[in-house]
N, C-alpha and C positions, 0 to 999 in steps of 0.2 A: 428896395432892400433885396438882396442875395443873400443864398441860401449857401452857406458853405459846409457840407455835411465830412469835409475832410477833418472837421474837428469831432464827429462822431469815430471814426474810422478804429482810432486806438483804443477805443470803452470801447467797441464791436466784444471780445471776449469776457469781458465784466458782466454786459448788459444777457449775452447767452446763458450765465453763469447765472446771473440773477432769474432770468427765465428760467430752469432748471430748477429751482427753489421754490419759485410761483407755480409752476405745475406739482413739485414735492407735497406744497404745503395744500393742495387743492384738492391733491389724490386722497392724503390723510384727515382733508375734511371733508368730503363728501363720504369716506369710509363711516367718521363719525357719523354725517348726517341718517346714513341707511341705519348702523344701530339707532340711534333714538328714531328717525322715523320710523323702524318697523315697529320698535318697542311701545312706539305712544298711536301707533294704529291700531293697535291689538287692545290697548287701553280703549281706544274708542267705541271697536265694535263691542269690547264684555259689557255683560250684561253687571259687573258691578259698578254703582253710582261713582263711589266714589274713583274709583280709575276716571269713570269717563270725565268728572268735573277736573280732575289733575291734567288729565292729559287737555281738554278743553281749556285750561287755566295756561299752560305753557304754551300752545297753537296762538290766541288770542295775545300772548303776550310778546311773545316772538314778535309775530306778524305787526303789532302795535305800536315797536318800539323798532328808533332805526339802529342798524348794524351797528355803525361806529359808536353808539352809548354802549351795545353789547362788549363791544371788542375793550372797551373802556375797561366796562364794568368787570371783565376778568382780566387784563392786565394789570390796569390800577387799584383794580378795587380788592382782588384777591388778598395781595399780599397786604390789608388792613385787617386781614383773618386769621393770619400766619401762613398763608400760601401763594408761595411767590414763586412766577412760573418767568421763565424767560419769551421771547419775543415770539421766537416760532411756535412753543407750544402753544404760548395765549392764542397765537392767528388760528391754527388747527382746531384748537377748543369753541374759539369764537367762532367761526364761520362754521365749524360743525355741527354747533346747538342752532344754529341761526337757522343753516339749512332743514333739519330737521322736523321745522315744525312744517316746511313747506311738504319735505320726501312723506310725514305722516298720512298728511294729504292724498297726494299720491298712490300712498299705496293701500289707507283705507277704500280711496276710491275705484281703485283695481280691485278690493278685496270681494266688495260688495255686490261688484259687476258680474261676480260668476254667478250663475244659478242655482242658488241652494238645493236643487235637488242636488247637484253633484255630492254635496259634505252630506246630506242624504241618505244616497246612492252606497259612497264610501264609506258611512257608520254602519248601514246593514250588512257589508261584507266583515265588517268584525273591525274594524278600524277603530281607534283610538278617536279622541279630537284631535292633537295634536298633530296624528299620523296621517288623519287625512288630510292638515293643513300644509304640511308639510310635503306631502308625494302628489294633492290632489289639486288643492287649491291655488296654493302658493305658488307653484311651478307655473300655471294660465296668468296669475297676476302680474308674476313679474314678464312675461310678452308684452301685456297691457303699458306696464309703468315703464318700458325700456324709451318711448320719446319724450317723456316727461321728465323722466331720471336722466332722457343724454341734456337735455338743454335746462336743468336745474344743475348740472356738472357745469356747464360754460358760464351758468350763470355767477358759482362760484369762484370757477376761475376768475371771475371781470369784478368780482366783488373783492377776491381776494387783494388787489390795488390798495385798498382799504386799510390793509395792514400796516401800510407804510408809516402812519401812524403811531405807530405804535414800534416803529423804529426794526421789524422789520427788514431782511435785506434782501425783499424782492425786486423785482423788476422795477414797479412804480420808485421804491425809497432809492434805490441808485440811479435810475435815469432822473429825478428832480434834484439828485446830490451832484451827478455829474455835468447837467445843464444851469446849476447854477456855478459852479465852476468857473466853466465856460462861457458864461453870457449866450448860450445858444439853445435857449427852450423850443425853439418853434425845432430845431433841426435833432435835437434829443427826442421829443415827444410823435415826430411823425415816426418815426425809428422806433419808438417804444409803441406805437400803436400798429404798427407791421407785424410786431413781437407778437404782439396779442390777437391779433389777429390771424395767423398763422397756426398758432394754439389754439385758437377756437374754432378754425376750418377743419382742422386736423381731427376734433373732440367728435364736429358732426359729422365729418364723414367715415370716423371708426363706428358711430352710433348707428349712421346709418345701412353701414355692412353688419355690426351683430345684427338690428331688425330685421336685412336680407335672409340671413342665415335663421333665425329663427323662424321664419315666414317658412322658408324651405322646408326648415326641421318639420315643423308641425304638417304640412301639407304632405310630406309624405308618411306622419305618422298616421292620417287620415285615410290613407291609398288603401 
């Protein structure tokens, strides 16, 4: 069998177009994911029970349950509520909460990592909690959580496919709409794995220039 990719050639501008959406929808969920992960880290470390049992009830349930019942559960299942969300928001929403319970992770465990004398250190000069978490703690965390957070972003992005689903017009739901067309899955799908592929090199090697420049940052605020 021959591969004739001149039948990709004319969806080349569609398929870019649909990438461009898949990165859209990836930026604005991983945005989600950082709020709820910081929000349900902060749950974890307080010392009130119940936060920590809420925030341990979503982690555990997240992580429990696969993506695609997620993505279900708020695009079909919303609007039996009276909230009915169109395709992109549902994918946004979904892979937002999804990633979430992973970023919590993340950044409780950067949280933890610093040495409490610093928040310490920081309440005896007159600090606030908040203020220290904020000028003192948080700022070391996130250097910590920046490999974790670049490759839970790709991870999104390759989750986001998922979408398609749910109808969706990313990357995934037009390259399997336009190779069934065509009769040419195997020459659409290598074509859409270049796609992704290309986005995802691209995600590590901007991840691994911020780490650079961080690494810098701090070394010379050390000097």
């Amino acid at each position: 069998m021959k591969l004739d990719f001149s039948l990709v050639y004319e969806y080349i501008p569609y398929l870019l177009k649909a990438s461009v959406l898949t990165i859209e929808i990836s930026v604005l969920a991983i945005a989600v994911s950082v709020l709820f992960g910081l929000a349900t880290a902060f749950m974890k470390i307080s010392h009130a029970k119940v936060l920590q049992k809420l925030a341990d009830f979503y982690i555990n349930f997240i992580r429990g349950t696969p993506l695609l019942v997620q993505l279900y559960l708020v695009y079909f299942g919303l609007p039996q509520l009276g909230l009915e969300l169109d395709a992109f928001t549902s994918s946004v929403i979904g892979l937002g909460i999804n990633g979430g319970a992973y970023v919590a992770e993340i950044f409780r465990g950067s949280i933890t990592s610093i040495p409490f004398g610093q928040m310490e250190a920081a309440r005896s000069l007159g600090m606030s909690y908040p203020m220290a978490m904020r000028k003192v703690i948080l700022p070391q965390a996130f250097r910590f959580s920046l490999p974790p957070l670049g490759n839970q972003f790709i991870i999104t992005l390759k989750d986001s496919s998922l979408c398609s689903v749910i109808t969706a017009e990313e990357l995934m739901h037009n390259t399997n709409r336009f190779a069934s067309v065509n009769f040419a899955y195997l020459e659409f799908f290598i074509v859409a794995s270049i796609l992704y592929y290309v986005m995802t090199y691209t995600i590590a090697k901007a991840i691994a220039y911020m780490e650079r420049r961080v690494s810098v940052g701090e070394r010379r605020s050390n000097v």
